[in-house]
ZAMARGU-4260 file (C-alpha; in steps of 0.2 Angstrom, whole numbers, plus 5000, padded with zeros to 4 digits):
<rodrens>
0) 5000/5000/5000 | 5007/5018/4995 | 5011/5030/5009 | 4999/5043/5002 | 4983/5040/5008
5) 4969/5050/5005 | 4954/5048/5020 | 4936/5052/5014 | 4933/5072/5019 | 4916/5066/5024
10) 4906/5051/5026 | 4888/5053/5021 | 4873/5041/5016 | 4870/5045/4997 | 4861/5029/4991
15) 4849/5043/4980 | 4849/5063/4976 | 4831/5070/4976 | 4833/5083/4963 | 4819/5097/4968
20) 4817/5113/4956 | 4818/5129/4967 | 4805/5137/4957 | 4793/5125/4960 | 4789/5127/4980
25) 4775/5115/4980 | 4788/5099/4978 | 4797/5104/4994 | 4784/5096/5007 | 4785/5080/4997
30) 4803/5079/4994 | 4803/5081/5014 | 4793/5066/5017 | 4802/5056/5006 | 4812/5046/5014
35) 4828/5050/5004 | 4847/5052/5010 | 4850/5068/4999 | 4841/5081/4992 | 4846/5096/4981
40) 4836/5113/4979 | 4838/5115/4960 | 4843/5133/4957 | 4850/5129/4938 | 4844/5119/4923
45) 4827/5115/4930 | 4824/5136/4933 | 4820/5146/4921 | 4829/5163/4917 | 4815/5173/4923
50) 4814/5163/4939 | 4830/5162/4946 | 4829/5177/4959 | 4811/5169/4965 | 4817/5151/4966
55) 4833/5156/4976 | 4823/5165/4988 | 4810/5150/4989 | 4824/5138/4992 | 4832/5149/5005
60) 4815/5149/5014 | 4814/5131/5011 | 4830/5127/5021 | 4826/5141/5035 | 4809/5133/5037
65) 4808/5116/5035 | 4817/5101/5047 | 4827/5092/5032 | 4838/5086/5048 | 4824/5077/5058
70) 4818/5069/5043 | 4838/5062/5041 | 4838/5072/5026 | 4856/5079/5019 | 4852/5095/5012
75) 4861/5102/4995 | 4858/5115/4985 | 4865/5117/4966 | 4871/5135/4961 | 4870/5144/4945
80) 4886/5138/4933 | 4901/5150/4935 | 4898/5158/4920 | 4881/5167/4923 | 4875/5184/4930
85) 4868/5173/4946 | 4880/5162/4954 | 4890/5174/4965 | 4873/5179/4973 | 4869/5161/4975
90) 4882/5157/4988 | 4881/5175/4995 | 4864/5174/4999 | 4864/5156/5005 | 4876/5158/5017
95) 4871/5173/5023 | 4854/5169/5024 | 4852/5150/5028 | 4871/5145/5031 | 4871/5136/5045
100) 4858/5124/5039 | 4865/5122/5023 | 4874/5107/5022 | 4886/5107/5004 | 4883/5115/4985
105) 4884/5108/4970 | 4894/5115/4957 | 4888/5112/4939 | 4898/5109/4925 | 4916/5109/4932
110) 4929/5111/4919 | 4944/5113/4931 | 4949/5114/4948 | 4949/5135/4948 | 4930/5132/4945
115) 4930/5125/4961 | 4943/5135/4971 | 4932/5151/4966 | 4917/5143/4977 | 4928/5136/4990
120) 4937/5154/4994 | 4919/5162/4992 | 4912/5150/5005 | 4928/5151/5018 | 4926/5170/5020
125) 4909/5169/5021 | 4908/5157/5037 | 4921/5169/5044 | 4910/5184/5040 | 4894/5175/5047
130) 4903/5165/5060 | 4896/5150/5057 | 4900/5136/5066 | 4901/5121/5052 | 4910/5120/5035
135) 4901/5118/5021 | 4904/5105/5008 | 4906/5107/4989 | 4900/5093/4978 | 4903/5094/4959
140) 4896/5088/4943 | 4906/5081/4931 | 4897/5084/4913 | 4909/5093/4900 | 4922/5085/4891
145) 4934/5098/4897 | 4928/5092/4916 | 4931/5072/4911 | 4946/5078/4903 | 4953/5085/4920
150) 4943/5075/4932 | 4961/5069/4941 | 4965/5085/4945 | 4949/5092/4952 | 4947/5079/4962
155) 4965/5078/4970 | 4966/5097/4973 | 4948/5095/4979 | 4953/5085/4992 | 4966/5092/4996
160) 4955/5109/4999 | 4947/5098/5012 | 4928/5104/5005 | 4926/5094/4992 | 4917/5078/4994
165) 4908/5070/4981 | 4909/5072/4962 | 4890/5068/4951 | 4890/5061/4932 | 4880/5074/4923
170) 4876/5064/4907 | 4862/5073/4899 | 4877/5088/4899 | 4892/5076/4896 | 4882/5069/4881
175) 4880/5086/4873 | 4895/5091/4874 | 4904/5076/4868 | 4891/5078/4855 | 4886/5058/4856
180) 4870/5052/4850 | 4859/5045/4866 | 4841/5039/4864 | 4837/5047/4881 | 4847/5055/4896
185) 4856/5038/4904 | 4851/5026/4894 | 4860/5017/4880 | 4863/5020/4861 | 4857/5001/4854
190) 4868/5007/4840 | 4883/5006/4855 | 4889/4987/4860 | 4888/4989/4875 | 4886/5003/4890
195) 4892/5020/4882 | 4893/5029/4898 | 4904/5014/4908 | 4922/5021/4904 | 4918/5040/4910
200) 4911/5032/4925 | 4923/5024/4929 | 4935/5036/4925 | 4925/5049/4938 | 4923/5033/4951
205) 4943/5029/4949 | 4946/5049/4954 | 4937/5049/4968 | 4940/5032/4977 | 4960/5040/4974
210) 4956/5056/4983 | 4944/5052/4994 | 4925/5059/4987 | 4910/5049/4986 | 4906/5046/4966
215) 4889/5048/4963 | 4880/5045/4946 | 4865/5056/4939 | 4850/5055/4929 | 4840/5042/4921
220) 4827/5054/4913 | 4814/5040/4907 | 4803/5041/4924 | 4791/5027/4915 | 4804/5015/4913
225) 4808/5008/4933 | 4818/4992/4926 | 4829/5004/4914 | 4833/5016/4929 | 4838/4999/4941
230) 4850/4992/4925 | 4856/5009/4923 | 4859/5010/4944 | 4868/4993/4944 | 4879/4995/4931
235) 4883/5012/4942 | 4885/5002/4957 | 4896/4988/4947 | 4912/5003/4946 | 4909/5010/4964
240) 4897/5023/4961 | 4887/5025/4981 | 4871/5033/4974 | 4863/5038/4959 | 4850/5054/4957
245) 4832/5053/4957 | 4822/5066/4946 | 4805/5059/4952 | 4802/5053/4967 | 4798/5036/4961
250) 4814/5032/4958 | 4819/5034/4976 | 4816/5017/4980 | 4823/5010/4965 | 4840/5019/4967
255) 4839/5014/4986 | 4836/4997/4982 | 4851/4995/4972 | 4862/5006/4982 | 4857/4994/4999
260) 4869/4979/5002 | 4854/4964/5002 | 4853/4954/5020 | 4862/4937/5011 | 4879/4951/5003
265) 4881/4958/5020 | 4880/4941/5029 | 4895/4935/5017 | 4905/4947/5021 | 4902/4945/5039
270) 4906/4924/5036 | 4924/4932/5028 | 4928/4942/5039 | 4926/4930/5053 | 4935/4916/5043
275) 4948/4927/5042 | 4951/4931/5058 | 4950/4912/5062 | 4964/4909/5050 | 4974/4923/5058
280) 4971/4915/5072 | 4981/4898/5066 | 4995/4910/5059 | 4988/4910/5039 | 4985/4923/5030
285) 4973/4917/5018 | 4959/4904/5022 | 4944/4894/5010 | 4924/4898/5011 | 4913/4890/5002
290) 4926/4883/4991 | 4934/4900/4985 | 4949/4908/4991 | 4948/4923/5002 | 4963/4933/5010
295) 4967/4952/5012 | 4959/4959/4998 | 4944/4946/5003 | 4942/4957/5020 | 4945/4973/5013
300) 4931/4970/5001 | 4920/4963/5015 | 4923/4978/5026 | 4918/4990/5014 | 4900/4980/5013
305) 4900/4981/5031 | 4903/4998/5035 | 4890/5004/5021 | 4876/4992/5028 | 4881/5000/5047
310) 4880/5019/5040 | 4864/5013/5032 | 4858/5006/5048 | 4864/5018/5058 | 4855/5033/5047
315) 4836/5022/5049 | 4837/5025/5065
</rodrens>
């Protein structure tokens, strides 16, 4: 094992990310009552131009007055891109107004780290101004070539910042900007053999298990197709993803479904562990279950399905 190590900056239930359009206020009771791990206030794509003051100041309310915490809800809100007339006001007004129960912010359509230190240096002088008494997280969605193409680097100077703790596959974006032809947003090209999204997920997934983030893949726009958005959510799961995004609250239960070690995967991986031990017991360092061959790796993978079913566990109650 290397000598550089990078530890998680947070640890977090992100099984499925409730996106909610700020400009639509009615959704907000709903979304609340849920029973979701994450939720994001949409303040970008799914706002119109004409809407955006109205929706940021709905979604500041929206944090202020609602009890996202007691219903175990982590509580996200994605800003304007770095390009537009309304992103600095965004995290202004955010942290000014609702900071200290707001709980990270997604950045849309990183392209480099810069993107990303712009928010984090916003964000650090505004606690100091406000005095608030947590640090904010950043998340970031990867959905632009030039993003993909620098993914390694955001992500190791994101963790090395210390805010930055997940990274989302935007592939409705990452499409049009790789200009690929897609039959709907996360689904599959039947003119492809195969998964057309798999290598930049991977790629995004292999970033942040080096660094430290939570990968996190995003949309499957077909609401009508359940068995579609599962494939979609395994195939996700398959490379490491933790959670995927919901954009109706149908698929909540889908995405958690998937994202859930079953009983019989988390009972394996207790039977490893334990034969493990048994055989370090006896002075071996490997040992047989069920026929097969398990040793270090064996128990590393078997911790990893422990410690997600506990945090799972530990957030139901």
């Amino acid at each position: 094992m290397s000598h550089t190590l990078f530890e998680a900056n947070a640890q977090r239930v992100q099984r499925c990310e409730l996106a909610v359009p700020g400009s639509n206020p009615g959704m907000f009771e709903k979304a609340l009552k849920s029973g979701v791990d994450f939720i994001f206030l949409d303040l970008e794509d799914a706002v119109a131009p004409d809407d955006k003051l109205q929706a940021r100041k709905n979604v500041i309310e929206a944090i202020n007055d609602l009890d996202w915490e007691g219903h175990g809800i982590t509580i996200s809100v994605r800003i304007n891109g770095l390009d537009t007339q309304y992103m600095v006001r965004d995290v202004v007004d955010l942290v000014e107004q609702c900071g200290e129960k707001l709980q990270t912010i997604l950045i849309p359509k990183v392209g480099v780290y810069a993107d990303v230190y712009m928010v984090e240096a916003m964000l650090s002088q505004l606690e100091m101004q406000q005095g608030l008494k947590h640090r904010i997280g950043i998340e970031c969605l990867i959905e632009t070539a030039l993003g993909m193409a620098n993914v390694e680097d955001v992500a190791k100077q994101g963790a090395l910042g210390g805010r930055l703790e997940a990274l989302h596959f935007g592939v409705a974006d990452y499409a049009a900007s790789n200009r690929a032809r897609t039959v709907n947003i996360g689904g599959l090209n039947p003119d492809y053999p195969g998964d057309q999204w798999h290598a930049a997920i991977s790629r995004m997934t292999v970033a942040c298990r080096a660094y430290g983030l939570r990968p996190i893949d995003g949309p499957f726009g077909d609401i009508k197709d359940p068995e579609g958005y599962k494939q979609a959510a395994r195939r996700a799961a398959a490379l490491g993803c933790e959670g995927k995004w919901a954009i109706h609250p149908s698929q909540i239960e889908l995405a958690n479904e998937v994202f859930t070690p079953p009983t019989e995967e988390v009972d394996k991986a207790k039977r490893i562990l334990e034969a493990l031990k048994e055989a370090a017991a006896q002075g071996k360092g490997a040992a047989a279950l069920d026929g097969r061959l398990i040793d270090a790796a064996s128990e590393r993978m078997a911790n990893n399905v422990v410690r997600t079913a506990e945090a799972i566990a530990a957030k139901s109650k």
